[in-house]
N, C-alpha and C positions, 0 to 999 in steps of 0.2 A: 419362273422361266416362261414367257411367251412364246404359245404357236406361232408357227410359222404358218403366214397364210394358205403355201401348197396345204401343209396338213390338215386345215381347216377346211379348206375347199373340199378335199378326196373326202373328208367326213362330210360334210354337205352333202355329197353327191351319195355318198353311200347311204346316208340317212332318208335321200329323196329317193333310191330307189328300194328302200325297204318298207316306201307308208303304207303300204297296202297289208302290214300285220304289224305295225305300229298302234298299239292301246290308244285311242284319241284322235286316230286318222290324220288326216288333213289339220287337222284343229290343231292339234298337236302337234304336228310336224312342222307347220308352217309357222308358228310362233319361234322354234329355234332356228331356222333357215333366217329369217327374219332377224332374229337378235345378233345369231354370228357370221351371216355379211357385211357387217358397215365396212370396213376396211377394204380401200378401192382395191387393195392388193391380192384381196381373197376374190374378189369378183375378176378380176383380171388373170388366177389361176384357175377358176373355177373354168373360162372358158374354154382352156387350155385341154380340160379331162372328155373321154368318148360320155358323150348327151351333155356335158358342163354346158353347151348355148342353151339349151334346152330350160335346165335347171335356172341359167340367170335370168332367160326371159321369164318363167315363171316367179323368180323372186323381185322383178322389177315392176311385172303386175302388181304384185302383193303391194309392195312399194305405193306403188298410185292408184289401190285401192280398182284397177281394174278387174281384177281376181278378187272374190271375198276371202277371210282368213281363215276359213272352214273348207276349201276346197283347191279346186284346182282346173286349168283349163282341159277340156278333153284332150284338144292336140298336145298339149305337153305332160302326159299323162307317162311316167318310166316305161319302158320295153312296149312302144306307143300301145298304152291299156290293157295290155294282153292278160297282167297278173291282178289287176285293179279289181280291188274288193266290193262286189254290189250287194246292196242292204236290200234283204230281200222284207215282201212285207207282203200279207197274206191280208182278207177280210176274209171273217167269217160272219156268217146269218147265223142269227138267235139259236136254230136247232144248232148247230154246229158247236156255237160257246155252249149252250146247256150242256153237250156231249163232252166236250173236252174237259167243262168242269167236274162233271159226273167220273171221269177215266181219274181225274187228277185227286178228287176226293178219296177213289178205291185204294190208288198208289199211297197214301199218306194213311191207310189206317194202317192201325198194330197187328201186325203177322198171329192167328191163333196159334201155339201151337210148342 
């Protein structure tokens, strides 16, 4: 039995508002938004649903390659970016890795006792 495009869309939309604890982010998200829009019909409910214009213009990027497949435009970001996952990323200086491997060798020996 075939969805029915409403259903496919409400999942679209649910799925684009859940990428931010979605395993694979954007990358991931965006390959199935991708695969189960073709059908003019699912795009035409999509717009229908609260942020659906949002979600199609994002899939229509994707579409013409003006959005790469690993991300997403800031402006059309779910709950406009408020929940949106940032990768955070430290450097550290030489002392600093020496130390953290120093902590991480003591944690990994065998307990006396």
């Amino acid at each position: 039995m075939q969805q029915q495009p409403h259903v496919i869309a409400q999942r679209l939309l649910n799925l684009y508002r859940q990428a931010h604890v979605i395993n694979g982010g954007w990358a991931a998200v965006n390959r199935v938004l991708i695969a189960e829009s073709n059908d003019p019909q699912v795009m035409e409910e999509l717009v229908k649903l609260p942020t659906g214009q949002r979600l199609s213009v994002h899939i229509n990027n994707l579409r013409t390659g003006k959005t790469k497949m690993d991300t997403i435009n800031s402006e059309l970001l779910p709950y406009g970016g408020m929940i949106a996952s940032q990768e955070s990323r430290y450097s550290l200086d030489e002392q600093e890795l020496n130390q953290l491997k120093s902590a991480l060798r003591l944690l990994n020996q065998p307990s006396k006792g």
